[in-house]
C-alpha positions as a Markdown table, in Angstrom:
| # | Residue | x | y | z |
|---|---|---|---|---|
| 1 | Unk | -20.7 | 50.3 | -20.2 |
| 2 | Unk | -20.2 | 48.1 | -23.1 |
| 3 | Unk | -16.6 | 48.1 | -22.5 |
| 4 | Unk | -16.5 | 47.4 | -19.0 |
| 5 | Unk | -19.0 | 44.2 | -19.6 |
| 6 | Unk | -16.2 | 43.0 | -22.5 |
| 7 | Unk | -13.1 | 43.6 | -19.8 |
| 8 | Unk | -15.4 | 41.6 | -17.4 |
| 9 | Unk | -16.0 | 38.6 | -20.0 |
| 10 | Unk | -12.6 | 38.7 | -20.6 |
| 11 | Unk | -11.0 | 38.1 | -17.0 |
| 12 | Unk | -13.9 | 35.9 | -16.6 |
| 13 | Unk | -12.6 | 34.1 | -19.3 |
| 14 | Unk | -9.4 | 34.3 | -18.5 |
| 15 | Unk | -9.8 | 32.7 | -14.7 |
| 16 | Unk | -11.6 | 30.0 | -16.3 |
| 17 | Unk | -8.9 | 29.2 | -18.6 |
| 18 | Unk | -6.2 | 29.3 | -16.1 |
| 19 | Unk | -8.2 | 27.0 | -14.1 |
| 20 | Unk | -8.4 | 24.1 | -16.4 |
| 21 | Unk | -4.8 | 24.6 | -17.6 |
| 22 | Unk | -4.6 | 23.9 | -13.7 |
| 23 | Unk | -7.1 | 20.8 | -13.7 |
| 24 | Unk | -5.0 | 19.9 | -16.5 |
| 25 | Unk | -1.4 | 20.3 | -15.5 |
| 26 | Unk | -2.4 | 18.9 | -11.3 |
| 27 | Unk | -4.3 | 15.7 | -13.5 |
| 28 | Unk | -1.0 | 14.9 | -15.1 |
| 29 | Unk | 1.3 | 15.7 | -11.9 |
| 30 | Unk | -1.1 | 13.1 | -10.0 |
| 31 | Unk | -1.2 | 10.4 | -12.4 |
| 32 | Unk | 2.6 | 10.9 | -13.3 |
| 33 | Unk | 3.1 | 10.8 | -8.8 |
| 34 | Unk | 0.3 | 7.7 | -8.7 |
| 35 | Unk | 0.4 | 5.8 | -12.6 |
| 36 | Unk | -1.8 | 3.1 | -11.6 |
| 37 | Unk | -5.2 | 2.4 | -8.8 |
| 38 | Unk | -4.8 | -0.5 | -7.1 |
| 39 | Unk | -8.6 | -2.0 | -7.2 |
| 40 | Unk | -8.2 | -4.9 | -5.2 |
| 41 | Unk | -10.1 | -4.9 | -1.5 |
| 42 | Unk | -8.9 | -6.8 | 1.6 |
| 43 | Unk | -10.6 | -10.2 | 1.6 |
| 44 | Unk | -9.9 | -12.3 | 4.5 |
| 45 | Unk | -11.3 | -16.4 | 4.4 |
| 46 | Unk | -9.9 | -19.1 | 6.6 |
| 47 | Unk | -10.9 | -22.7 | 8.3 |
| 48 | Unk | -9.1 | -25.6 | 9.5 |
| 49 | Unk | -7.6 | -26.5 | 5.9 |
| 50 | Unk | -6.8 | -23.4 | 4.1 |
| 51 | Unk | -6.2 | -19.4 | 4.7 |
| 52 | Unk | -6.4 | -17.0 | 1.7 |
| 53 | Unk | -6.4 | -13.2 | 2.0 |
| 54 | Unk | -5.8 | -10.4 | -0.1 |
| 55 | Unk | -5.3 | -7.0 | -0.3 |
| 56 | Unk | -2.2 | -4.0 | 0.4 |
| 57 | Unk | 0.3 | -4.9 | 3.4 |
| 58 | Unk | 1.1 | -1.6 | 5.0 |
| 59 | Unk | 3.3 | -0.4 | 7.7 |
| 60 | Unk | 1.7 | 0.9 | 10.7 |
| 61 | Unk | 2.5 | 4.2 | 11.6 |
| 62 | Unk | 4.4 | 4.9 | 8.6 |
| 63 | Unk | 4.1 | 6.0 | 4.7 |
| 64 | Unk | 5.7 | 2.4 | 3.0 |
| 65 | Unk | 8.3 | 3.3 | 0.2 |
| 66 | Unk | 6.2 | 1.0 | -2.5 |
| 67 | Unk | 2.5 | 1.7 | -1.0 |
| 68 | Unk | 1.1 | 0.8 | -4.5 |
| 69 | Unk | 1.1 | -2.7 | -4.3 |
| 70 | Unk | -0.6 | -6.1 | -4.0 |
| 71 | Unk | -0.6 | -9.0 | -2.2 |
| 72 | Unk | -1.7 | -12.5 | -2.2 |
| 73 | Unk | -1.1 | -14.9 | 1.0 |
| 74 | Unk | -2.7 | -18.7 | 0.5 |
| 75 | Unk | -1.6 | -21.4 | 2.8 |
| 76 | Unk | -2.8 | -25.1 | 3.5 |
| 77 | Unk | -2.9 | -26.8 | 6.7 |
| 78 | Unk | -2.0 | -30.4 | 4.9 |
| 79 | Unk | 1.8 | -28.9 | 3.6 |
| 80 | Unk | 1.9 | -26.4 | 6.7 |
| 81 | Unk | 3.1 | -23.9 | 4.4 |
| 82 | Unk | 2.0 | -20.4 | 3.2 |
| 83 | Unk | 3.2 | -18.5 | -0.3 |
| 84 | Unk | 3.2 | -15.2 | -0.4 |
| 85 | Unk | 2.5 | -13.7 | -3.7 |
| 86 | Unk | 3.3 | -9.3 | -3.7 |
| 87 | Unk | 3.3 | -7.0 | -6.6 |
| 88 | Unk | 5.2 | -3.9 | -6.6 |
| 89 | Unk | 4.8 | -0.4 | -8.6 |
| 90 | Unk | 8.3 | 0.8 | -8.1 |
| 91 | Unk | 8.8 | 4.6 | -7.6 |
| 92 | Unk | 10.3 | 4.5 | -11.1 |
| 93 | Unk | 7.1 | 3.2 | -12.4 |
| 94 | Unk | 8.4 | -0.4 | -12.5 |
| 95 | Unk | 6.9 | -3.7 | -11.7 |
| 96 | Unk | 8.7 | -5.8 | -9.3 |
| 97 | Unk | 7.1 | -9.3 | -8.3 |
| 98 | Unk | 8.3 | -11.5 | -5.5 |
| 99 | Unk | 6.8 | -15.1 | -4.3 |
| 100 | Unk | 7.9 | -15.9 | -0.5 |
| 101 | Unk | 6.8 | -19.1 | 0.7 |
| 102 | Unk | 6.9 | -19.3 | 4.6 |
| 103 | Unk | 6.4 | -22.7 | 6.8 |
| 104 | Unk | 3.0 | -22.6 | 9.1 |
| 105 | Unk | 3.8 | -22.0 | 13.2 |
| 106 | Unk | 0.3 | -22.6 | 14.7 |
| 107 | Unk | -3.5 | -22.9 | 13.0 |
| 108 | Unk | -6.3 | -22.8 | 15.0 |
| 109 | Unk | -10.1 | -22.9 | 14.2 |
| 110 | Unk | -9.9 | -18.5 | 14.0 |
| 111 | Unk | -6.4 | -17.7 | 12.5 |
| 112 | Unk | -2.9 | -19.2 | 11.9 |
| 113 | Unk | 0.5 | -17.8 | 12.3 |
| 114 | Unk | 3.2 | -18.5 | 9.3 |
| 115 | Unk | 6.8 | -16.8 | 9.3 |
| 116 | Unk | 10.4 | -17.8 | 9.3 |
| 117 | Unk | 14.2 | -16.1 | 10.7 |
| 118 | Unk | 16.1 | -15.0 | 8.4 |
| 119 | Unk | 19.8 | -13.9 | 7.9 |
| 120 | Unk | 19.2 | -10.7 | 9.8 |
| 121 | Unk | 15.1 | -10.6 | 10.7 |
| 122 | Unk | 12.3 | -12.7 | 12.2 |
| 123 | Unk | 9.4 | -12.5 | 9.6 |
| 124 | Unk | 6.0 | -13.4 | 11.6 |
| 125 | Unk | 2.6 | -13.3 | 10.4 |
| 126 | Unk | -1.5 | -13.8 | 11.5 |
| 127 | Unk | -3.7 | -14.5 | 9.9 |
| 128 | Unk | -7.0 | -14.4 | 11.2 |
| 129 | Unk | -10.1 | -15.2 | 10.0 |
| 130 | Unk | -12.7 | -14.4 | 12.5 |
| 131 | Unk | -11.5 | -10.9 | 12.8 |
| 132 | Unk | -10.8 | -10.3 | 8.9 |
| 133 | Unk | -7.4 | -9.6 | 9.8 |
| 134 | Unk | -4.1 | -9.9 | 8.5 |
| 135 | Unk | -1.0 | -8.5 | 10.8 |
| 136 | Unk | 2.8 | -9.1 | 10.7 |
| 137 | Unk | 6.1 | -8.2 | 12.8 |
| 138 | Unk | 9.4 | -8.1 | 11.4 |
| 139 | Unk | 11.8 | -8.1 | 14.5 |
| 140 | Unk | 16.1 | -7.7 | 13.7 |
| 141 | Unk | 17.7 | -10.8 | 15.0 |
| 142 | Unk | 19.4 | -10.1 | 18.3 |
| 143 | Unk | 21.7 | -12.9 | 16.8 |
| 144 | Unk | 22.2 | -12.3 | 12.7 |
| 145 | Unk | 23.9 | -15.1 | 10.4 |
| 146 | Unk | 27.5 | -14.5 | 10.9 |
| 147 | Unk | 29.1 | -13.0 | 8.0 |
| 148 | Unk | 26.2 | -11.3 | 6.6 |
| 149 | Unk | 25.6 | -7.2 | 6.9 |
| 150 | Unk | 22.7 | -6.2 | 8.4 |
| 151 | Unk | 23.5 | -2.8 | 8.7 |
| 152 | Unk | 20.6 | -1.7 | 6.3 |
| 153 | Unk | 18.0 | -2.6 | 9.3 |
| 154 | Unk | 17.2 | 0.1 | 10.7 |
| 155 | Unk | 14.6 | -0.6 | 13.2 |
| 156 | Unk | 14.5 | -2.9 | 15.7 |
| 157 | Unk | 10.8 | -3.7 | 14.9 |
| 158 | Unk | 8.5 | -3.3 | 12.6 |
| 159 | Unk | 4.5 | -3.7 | 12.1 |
| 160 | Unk | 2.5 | -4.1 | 9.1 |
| 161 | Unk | -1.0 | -5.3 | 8.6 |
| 162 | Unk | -3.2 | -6.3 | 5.1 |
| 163 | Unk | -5.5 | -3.2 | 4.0 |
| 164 | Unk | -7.9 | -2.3 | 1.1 |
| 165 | Unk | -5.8 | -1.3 | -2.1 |
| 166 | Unk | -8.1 | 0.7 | -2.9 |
| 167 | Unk | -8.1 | 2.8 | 0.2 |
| 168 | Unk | -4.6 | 2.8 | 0.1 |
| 169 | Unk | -4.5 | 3.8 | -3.5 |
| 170 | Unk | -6.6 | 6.8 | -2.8 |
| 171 | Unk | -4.9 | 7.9 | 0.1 |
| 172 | Unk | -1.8 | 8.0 | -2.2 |
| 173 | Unk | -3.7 | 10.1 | -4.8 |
| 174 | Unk | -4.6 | 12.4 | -2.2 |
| 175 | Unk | -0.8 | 12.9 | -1.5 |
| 176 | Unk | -0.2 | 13.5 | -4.6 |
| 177 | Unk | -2.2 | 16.4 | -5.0 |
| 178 | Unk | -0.4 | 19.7 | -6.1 |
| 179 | Unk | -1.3 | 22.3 | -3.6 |
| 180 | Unk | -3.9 | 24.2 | -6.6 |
| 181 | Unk | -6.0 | 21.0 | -6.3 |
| 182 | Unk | -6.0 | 21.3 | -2.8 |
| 183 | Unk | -6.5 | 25.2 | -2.8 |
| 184 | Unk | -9.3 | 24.5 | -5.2 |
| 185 | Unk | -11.2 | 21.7 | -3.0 |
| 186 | Unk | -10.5 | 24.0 | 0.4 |
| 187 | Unk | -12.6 | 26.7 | -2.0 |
| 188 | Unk | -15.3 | 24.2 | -3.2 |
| 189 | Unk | -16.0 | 22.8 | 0.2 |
């Protein structure tokens, strides 16, 4: 009796210690597939002088190759200009920060539209302020600037919208998880 009640401590013991050597080793695969949480929510404010939003542009229908990032978009109605501000965790856990500044198309009193053509794609954003809403479409130039490659596009449209980082931050750590976490969750309920 005694003995079977030690050989049951022990694989009891034993389970448990395999599963936070698990915890363990799926904590560090997550945080090493996701380093950082990106905190910021969407925020969305607009009137007939300014347009500021924040938040994680995303493209629809699609898992984005740098989906931990941030953005910033402020534009005034008196320069009838926007500036971009978007910063990147690369996958090789760099930083990578880029300013775009974009001329204004059309503001009205619920949203404006900013973008410009480029060498090889037609950049066009809204931005809207009733609806809490930031969208964009990146088209490939039927057209491109002669002399320039635009053989890395790919697609002949594109759509991407402004969501919570947070959200999107979460999703990615759910991606990440190694399939004991998910086993273990499944188990849990």
């Amino acid at each position: 009796m005694k003995r079977k009640l030690v050989i049951g401590l022990g694989v009891i013991f034993c389970l448990l210690a395999l599963f936070f050597v698990g915890m363990a080793i799926s904590t560090w695969m997550i945080q090493n597939r996701v380093p950082v949480s990106i905190v910021n929510s969407l925020s969305v404010h607009g009137n007939a002088d300014y347009a500021i939003a924040t938040g994680t542009m995303v493209i629809e229908g699609e898992r984005s190759a740098t989906p931990l990032q941030t953005s910033e978009i402020k534009c005034d109605a008196r320069n009838k200009q926007c500036v971009v501000a978007t910063a990147i965790i690369t996958p090789t856990k760099g930083l990578y920060v880029m300013v775009d500044s974009y001329p204004t198309i059309e503001w009205t009193d619920s949203h404006l539209i900013f973008g410009e053509e480029a060498a090889c794609v037609t950049n066009t954003y809204t931005i809207n302020w009733v609806s809490k809403s930031v969208t964009g479409i990146r088209t490939r130039n039927k057209n491109p600037t002669p002399g320039v490659d635009c053989s890395a596009i790919l697609f002949d449209e594109l759509r991407v919208s402004l969501r919570d980082g947070f959200e999107v931050s979460q999703e990615e750590e759910r991606r990440a998880w190694p399939t004991f976490i998910k086993i273990t969750y499944a188990l849990m309920g």
